[in-house]
Backbone as CSV, one residue per row, in Angstrom:
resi,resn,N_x,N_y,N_z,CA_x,CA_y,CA_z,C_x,C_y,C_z
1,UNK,12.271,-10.129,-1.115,11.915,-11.535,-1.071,11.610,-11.973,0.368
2,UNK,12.146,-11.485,1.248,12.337,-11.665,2.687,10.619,-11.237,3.408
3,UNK,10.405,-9.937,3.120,9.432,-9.479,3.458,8.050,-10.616,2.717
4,UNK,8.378,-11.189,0.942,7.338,-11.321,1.151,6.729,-13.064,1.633
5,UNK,7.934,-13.762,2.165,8.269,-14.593,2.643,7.489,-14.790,3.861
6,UNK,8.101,-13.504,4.730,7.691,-13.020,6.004,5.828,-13.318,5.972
7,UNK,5.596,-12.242,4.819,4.248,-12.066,4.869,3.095,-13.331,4.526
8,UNK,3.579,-13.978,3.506,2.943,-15.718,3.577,2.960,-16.631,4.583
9,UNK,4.071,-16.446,5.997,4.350,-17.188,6.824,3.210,-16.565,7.993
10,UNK,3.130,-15.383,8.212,2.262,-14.622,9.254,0.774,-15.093,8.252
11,UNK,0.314,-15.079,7.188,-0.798,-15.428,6.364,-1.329,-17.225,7.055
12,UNK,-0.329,-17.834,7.356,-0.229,-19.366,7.537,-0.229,-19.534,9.068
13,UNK,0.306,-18.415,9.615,0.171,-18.274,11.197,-1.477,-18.014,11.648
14,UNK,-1.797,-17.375,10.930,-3.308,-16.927,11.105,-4.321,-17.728,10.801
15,UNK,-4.013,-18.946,9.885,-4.855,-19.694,9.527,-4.687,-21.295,10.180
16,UNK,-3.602,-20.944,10.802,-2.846,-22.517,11.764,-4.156,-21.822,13.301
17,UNK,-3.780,-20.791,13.574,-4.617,-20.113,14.831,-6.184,-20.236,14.860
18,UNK,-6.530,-19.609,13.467,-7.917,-20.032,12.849,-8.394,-21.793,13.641
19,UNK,-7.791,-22.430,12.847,-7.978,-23.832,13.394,-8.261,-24.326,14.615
20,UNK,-7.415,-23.884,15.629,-6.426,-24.126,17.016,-7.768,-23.529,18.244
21,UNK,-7.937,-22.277,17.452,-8.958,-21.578,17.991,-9.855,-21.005,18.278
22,UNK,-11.128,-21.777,18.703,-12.451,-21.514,18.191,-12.905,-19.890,18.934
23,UNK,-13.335,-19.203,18.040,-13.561,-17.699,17.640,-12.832,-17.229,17.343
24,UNK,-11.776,-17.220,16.752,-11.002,-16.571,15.765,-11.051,-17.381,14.387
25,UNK,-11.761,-16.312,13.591,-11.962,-16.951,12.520,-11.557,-16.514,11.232
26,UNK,-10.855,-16.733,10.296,-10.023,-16.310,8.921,-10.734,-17.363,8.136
27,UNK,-11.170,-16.422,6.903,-12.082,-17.443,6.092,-11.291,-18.547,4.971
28,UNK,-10.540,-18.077,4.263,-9.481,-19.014,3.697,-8.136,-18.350,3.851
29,UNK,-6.893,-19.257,2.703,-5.966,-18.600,2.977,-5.578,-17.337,2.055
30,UNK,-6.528,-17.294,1.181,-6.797,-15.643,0.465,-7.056,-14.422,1.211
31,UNK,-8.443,-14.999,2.332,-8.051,-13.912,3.603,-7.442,-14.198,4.475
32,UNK,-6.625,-14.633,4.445,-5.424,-14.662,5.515,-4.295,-14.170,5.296
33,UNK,-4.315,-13.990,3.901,-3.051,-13.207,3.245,-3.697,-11.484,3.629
34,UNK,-4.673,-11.330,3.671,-5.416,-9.775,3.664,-5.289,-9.056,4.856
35,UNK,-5.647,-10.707,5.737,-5.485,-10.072,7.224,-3.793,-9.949,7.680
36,UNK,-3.645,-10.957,7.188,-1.769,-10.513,7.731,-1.348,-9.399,6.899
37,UNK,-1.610,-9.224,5.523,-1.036,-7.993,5.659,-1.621,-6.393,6.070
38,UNK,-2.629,-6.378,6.626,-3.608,-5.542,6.898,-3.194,-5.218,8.658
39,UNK,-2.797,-5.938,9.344,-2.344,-6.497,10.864,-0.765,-5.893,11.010
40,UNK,-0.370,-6.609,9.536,1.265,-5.855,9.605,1.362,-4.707,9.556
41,UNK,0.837,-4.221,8.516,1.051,-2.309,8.488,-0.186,-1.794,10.059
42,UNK,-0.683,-2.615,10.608,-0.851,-1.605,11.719,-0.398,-2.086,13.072
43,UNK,0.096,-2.981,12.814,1.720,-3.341,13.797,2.959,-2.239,13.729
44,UNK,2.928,-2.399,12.121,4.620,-0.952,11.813,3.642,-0.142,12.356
45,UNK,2.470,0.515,12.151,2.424,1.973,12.602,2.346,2.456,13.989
46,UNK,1.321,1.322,14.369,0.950,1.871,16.042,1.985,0.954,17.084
47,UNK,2.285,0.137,16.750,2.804,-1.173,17.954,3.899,-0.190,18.779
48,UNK,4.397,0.470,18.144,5.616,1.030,18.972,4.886,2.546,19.766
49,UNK,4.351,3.392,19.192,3.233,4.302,19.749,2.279,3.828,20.776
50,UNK,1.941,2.688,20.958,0.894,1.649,22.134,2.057,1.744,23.271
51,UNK,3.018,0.618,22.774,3.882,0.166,23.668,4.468,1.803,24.528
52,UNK,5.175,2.559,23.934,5.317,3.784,24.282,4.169,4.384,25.715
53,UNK,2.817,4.681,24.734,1.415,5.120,25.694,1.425,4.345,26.909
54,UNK,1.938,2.668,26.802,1.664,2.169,27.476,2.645,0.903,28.345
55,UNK,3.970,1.979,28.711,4.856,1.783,29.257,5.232,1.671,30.621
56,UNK,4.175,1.874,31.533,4.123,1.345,32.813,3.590,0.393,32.840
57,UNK,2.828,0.162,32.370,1.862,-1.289,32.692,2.987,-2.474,31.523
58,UNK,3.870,-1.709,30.601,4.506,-3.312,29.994,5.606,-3.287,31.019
59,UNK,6.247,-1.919,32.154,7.503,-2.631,32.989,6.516,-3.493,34.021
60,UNK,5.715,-3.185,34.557,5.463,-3.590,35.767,4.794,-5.030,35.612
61,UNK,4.491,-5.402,34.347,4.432,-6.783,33.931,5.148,-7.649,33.065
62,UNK,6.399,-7.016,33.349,7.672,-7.726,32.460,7.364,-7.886,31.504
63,UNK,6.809,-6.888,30.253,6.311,-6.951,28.828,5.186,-7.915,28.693
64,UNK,4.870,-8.315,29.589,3.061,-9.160,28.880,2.607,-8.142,28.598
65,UNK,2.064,-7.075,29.181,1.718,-6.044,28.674,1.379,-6.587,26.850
66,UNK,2.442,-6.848,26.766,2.770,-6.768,25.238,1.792,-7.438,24.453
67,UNK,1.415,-8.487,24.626,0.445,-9.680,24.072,-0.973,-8.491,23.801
68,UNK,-0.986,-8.161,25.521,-3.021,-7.194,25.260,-2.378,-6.218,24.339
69,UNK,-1.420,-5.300,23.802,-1.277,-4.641,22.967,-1.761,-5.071,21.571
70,UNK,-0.935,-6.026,21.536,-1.041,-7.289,20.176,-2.416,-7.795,20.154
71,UNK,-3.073,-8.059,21.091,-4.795,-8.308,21.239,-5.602,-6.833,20.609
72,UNK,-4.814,-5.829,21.044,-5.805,-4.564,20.943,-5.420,-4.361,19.306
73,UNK,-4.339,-4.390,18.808,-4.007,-4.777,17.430,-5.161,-5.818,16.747
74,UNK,-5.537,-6.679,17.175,-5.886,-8.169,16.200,-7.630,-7.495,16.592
75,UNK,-8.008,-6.756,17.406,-9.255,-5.913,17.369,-9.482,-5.524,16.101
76,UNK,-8.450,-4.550,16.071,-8.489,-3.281,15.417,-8.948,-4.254,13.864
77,UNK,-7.866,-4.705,13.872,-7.835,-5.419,12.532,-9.151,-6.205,12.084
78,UNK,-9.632,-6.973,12.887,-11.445,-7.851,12.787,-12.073,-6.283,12.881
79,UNK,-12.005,-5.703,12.910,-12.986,-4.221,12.853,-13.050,-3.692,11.663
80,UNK,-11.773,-3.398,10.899,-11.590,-3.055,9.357,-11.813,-4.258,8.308
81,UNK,-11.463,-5.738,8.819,-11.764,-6.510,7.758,-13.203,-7.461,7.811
82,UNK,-14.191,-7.782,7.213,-14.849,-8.918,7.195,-14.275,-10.011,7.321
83,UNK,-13.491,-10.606,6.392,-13.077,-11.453,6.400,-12.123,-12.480,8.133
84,UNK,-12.309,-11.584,8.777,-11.815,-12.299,10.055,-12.532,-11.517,11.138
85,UNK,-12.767,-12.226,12.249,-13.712,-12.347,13.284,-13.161,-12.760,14.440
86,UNK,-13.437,-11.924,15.823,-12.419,-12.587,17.087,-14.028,-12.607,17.718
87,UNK,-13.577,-14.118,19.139,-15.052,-14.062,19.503,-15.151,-13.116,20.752
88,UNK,-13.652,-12.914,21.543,-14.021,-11.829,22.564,-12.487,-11.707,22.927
89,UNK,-12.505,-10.785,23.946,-11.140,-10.375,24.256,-9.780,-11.415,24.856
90,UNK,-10.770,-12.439,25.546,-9.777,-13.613,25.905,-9.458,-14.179,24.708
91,UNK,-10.484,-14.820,23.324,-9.453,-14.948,22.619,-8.684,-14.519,21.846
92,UNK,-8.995,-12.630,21.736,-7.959,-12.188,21.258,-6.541,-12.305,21.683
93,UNK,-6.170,-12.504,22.759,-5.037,-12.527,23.502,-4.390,-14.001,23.606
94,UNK,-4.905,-14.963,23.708,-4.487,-16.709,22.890,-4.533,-16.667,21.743
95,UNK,-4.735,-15.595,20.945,-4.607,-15.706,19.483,-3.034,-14.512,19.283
96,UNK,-3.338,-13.671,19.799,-2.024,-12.882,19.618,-0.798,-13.964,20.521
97,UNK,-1.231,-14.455,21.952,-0.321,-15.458,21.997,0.452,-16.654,21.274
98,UNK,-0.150,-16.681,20.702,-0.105,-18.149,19.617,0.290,-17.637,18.347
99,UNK,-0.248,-16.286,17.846,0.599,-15.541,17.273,1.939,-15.608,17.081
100,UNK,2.091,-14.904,17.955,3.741,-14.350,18.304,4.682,-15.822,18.421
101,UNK,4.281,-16.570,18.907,4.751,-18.344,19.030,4.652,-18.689,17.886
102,UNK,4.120,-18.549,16.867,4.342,-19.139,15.622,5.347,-18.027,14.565
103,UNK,4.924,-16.864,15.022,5.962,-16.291,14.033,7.509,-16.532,14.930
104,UNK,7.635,-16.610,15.776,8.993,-16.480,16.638,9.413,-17.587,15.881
105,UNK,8.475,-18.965,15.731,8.731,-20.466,15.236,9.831,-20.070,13.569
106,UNK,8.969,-19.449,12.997,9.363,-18.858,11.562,10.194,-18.414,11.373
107,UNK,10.626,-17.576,12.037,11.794,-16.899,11.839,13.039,-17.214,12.231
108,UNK,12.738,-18.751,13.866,13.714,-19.601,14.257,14.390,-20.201,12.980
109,UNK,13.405,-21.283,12.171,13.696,-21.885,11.171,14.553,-21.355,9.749
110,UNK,13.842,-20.356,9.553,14.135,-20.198,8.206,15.059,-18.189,8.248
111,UNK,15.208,-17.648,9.400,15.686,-16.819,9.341,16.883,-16.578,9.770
């Protein structure tokens, strides 16, 4: 229940961002459910394998690092789906920012 809780709230994160931020684009909240869960399983797979590869550059920037990871993630993801579209690399990274700020929000509340 938790997970699929989780997964409607990241679906609603993406489409609050959609709004917020022009070139990132999620077409309704049908694909927004596709892209969050499409984003999640390649968060579980690679996020920790990135972070790993790319472990000098997250000490030596006190984990921001972390966000362009999460940007190189929200790539990947507008690459496999139609349904969502980033307009370039800056806003991939205010979108993974704003991201991570809304799910942190989510999980404050209700977790």
């Amino acid at each position: 229940m938790r997970l699929l809780l989780q997964w409607i709230l990241s679906a609603l994160s993406f489409v609050i961002v959609s709004y917020l931020l022009p070139g990132f684009k999620v077409g309704n909240f049908g694909s927004a459910l596709v892209v969050a869960a499409v984003y999640g399983v390649l968060h579980v797979l690679l996020f920790r394998i990135l972070v790993f590869l790319a472990f000098i550059p997250v000490i030596l920037t006190f984990g921001l690092f972390i966000f362009v990871i999460n940007a190189l993630l929200l790539y990947l993801t507008a690459a496999l789906l139609d349904q969502f579209q980033l307009g370039g690399f800056f806003t991939a990274i205010i979108g993974a920012v704003l991201l991570t700020i809304l799910n942190w929000i989510w999980r404050w509340l209700l977790f």
